[in-house]
N, C-alpha and C positions, 0 to 999 in steps of 0.2 A: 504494500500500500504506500503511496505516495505521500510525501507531506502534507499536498494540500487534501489529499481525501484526508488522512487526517485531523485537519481541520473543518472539513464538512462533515464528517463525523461528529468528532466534540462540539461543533456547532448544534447537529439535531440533539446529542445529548440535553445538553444547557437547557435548550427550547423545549423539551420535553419535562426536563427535570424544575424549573420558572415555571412552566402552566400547573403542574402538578402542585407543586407547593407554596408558589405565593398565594397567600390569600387575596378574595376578589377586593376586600379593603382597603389590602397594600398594594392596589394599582391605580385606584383614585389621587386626582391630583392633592398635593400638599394646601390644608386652606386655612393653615394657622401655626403658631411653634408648637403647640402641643402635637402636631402631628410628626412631628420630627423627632427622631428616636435617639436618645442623648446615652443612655447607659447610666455607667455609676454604681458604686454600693447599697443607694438609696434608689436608684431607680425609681420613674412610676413610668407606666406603662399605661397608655389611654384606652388601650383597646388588648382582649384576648390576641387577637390579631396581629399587632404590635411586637408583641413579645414570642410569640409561634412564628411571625416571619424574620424575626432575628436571632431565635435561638434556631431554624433551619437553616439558615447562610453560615450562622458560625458552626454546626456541624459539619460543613464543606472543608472550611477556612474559606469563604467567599465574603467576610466583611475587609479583606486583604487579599485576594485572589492573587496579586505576583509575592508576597510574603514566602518565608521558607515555611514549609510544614511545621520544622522544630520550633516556629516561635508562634504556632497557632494559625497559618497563614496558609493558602490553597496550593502554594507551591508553582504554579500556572506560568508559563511562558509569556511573555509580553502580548505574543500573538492571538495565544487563549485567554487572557486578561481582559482583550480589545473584544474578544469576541461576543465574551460575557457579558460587557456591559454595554454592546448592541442588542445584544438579546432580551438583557432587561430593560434598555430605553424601547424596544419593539415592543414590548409588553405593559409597558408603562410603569413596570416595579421601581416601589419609591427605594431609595438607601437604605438596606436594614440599619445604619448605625453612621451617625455622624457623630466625629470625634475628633480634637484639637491631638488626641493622640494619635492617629490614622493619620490625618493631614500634615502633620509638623511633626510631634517628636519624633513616632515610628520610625520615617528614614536618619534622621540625627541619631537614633540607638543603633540602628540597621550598621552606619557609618562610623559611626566614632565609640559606640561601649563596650563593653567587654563580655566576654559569655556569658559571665553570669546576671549581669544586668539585660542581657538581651535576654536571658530564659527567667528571668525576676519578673519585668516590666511590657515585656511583647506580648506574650501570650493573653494576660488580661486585658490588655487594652483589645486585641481581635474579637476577646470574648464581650467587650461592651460591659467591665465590671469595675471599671475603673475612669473617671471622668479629670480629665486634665485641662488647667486653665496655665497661660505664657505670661510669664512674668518678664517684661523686655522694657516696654516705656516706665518714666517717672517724670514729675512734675517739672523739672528741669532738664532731661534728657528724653527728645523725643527722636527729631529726625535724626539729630547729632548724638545716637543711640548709644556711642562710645562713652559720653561724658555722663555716663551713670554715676551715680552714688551709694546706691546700697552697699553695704560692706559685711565684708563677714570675716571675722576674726580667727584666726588659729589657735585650736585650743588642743591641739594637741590630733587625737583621732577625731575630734570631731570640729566644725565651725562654728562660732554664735554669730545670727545674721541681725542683724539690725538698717531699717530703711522704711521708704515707700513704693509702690508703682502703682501705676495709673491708665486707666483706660483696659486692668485686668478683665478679657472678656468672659464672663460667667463664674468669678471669683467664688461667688457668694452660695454656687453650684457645685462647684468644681470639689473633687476627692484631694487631687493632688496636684502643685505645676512644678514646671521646669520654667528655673528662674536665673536669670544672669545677676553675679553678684560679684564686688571688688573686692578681689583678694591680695592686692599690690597696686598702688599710685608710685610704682617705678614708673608705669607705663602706661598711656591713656588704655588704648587698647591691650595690648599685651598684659594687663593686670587684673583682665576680666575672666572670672569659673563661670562655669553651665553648670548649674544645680538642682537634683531632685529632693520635694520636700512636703508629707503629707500637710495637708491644708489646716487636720483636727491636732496639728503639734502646738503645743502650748506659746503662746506670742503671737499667733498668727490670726489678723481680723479684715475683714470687712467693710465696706460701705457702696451700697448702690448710689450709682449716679444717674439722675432723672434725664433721660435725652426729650428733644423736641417733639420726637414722634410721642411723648408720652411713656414710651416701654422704658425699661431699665438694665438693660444684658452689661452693661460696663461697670466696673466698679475702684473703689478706690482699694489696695491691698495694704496692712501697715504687719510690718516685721518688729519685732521687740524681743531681744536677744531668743531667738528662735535658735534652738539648738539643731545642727544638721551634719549628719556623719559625712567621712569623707570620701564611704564607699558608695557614697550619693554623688559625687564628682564624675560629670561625663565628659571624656577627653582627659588632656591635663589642665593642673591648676595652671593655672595665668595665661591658659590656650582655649578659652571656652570662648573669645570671638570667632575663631573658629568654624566651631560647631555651630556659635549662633549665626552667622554669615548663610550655612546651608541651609540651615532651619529657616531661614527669611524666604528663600528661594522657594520652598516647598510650601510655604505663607502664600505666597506671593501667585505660586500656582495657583493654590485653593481662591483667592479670591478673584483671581484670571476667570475661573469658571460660570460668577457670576454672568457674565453677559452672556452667557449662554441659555439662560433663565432657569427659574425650576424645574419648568417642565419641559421643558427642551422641544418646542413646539411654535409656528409660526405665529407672532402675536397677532398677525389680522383675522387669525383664526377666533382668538378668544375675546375679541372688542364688540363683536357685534354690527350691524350694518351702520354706515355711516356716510351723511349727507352728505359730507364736505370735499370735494373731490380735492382741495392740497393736503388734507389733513389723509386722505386713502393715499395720497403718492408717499406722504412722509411713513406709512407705516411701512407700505410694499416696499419703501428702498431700506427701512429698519431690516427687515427678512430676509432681503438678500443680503446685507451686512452680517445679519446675522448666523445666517448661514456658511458666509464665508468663513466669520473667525471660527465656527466650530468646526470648519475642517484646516484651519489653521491649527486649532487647539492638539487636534488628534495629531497632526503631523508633531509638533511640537511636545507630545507626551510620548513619541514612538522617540523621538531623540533622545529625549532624555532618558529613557530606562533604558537605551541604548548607551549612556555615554555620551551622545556626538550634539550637545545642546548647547549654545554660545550660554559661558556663563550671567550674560546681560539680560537673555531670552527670559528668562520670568518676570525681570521688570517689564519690558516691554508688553507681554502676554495683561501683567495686572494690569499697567498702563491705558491697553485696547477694551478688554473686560470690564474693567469698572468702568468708564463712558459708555460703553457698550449698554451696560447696564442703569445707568442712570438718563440714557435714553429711551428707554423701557418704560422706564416708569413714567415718563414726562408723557410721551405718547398715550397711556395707557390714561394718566391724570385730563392729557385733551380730549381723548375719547370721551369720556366718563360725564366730559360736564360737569353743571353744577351740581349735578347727584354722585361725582367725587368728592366733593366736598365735604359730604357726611361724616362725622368724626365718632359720635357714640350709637348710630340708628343700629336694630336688628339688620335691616335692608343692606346695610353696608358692610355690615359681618363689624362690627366692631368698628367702622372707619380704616378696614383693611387697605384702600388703595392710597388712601392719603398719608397715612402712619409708613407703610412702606416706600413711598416716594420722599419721602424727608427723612428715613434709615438710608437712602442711597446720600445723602449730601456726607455720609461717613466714606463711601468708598473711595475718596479721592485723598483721606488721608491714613487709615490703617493700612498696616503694613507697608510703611513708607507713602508719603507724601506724592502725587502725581507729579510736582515739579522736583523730587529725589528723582521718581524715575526716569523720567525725559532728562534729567542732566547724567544717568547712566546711559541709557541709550544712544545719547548724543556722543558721549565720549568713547564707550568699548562698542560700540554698535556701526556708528557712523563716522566715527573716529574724526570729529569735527576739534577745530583748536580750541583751549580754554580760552576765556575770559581775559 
């Protein structure tokens, strides 16, 4: 048998094995956060559903389909990776399990920890029993992500951390994060660890920050002599810019995705008819933009698990992605009318399309700033002259 039959092979598998066990619930589009499957120790699960279409993916290792088996992971070739998840966008299967650990640590442990931390910390996070929030910004260190403050002291086998950060996304949820912290002002950079650190460790607090949409997912984090071991150290000490350098990248992917939308589907499909013949031109040249970057996306994620991806390419990818995506929204706010406007009606589901159109005025500045990325583009991409 040939390669590719074997790929039309494990393609009928896939298709066979998706109709078979997603539930018909978990192919409904997403129409709120609760519908999104977060994990954790405390988990809640909104639906029987929910929790039977996540605990069958992770019987696979399909919540990480190219992961190794030994750290919980499906094992899958890039090729079978791609194929799987045409088969659940064909299907319309939502994500068994959205995770800052899946998205960002996983490949940082993948890359820089050590076995035992890779069979410590992988295998739950595939299993969705562990929830991770990024400890990266603070109130004075944001773009200039170097000139952090938090510090953490040497105490021997273990550190005491003492700091803040800011803009922690789902701190106040989260099990555990992986947190950049000062362990030498030898060196701006050169004097930064990458640290793991349960959240229920004694010092460790909280505060939600009210955003404009009204929701609260961001929060303030404060550290007070937090004690933290040193076999919590991923990479080496004073080399955790490093790891957080790649960790941005795989940020940076994730949030690239946005303009590809939820539901990965034409928005003229889901507006509804519409009077306005320049407002039907702006959305049909949205679709085929839209379309473009997602097979821009795919080529750009074969690269990368490949190896062969210009290390600037996931700026650029967030760069296109989030306008991408906060042109979504705007289209979607013109369609709508003044019956977008609704903020608390039943009709409106909450004021869903407005509350989501003013979470996109976030995506221009997580995970790097819009104007970071285009001054990397400009320079490793385009290789124009400084300033």
């Amino acid at each position: 048998m040939t390669a590719e039959q074997d790929l039309d092979s494990f393609r009928a598998e896939v298709r066979g094995w998706l109709s078979a066990n997603c539930p018909p619930e978990m192919r409904e589009p997403i129409r709120s956060e609760s519908d999104v499957c977060w994990g954790g120790r405390n988990a809640v699960f909104t639906s029987p559903a929910q929790k039977q279409w996540l605990d069958a993916m992770t019987s696979r290792g399909w919540t990480v389909p190219d992961w190794p088996k030994a750290y919980g992971g499906g094992g899958l070739s890039p090729a079978e990776t791609k194929i799987l998840r045409q088969e659940m966008a064909a299907l319309g299967c939502r994500s068994p399990l959205n995770s800052f650990g899946i998205s960002m640590l996983g490949p940082a442990l993948l890359k820089f920890g050590t076995e035992e931390q890779k069979l410590e910390y992988l295998p739950p996070i595939a299993r969705g029993e562990i929830r991770w929030c990024q400890g990266y910004s603070e109130p004075n260190a944001g773009s200039d992500l170097a000139s952090l403050a938090t510090r953490a002291e040497d105490r021997g086998d273990h550190f005491i951390v003492n700091g803040q950060k800011v803009w922690t996304s789902y701190a106040d949820k989260a099990d555990w994060i992986f947190c950049l912290v000062r362990t030498s002002t030898e060196s701006k950079q050169g004097g930064i660890s990458f640290v793991l650190f349960d959240m229920e460790s004694s010092g460790v607090s909280t505060k939600p920050i009210l955003l404009i949409s009204g929701y609260s997912p961001f929060c303030e984090t404060f550290f007070d002599d937090v004690s933290v071991p040193k076999a919590n150290v991923v990479g080496e000490i004073n080399r955790g810019w490093d790891v957080a350098k790649y960790l941005l990248g795989h940020e940076r992917e994730m949030i690239s995705g946005m303009g590809l939308g939820g539901e990965r589907k034409a928005l003229g499909a889901g507006v509804g008819p519409i009077d306005d013949p320049l407002l039907r031109a702006e959305i049909a040249e949205f679709d085929v933009d839209s379309l473009a970057f997602t097979a821009m996306s795919e080529h750009f994620i074969d690269q990368l698990k490949a190896g062969e991806a210009h290390p600037a390419m996931p700026s650029m990818m967030k760069y296109a992605g989030t306008e991408l995506n906060k042109r979504r929204h705007e289209l979607i706010m013109a369609a709508g009318g003044s019956d977008a406007l609704e903020w608390d009606s039943e009709r409106s589901k909450g004021g869903k399309a407005p509350r989501d159109w003013l979470r996109t005025k976030a995506n221009s500045i997580e995970g790097g700033t819009s104007e970071i990325q285009l001054n990397i583009v400009a320079k490793h991409i385009l290789r124009l002259p400084g300033a």
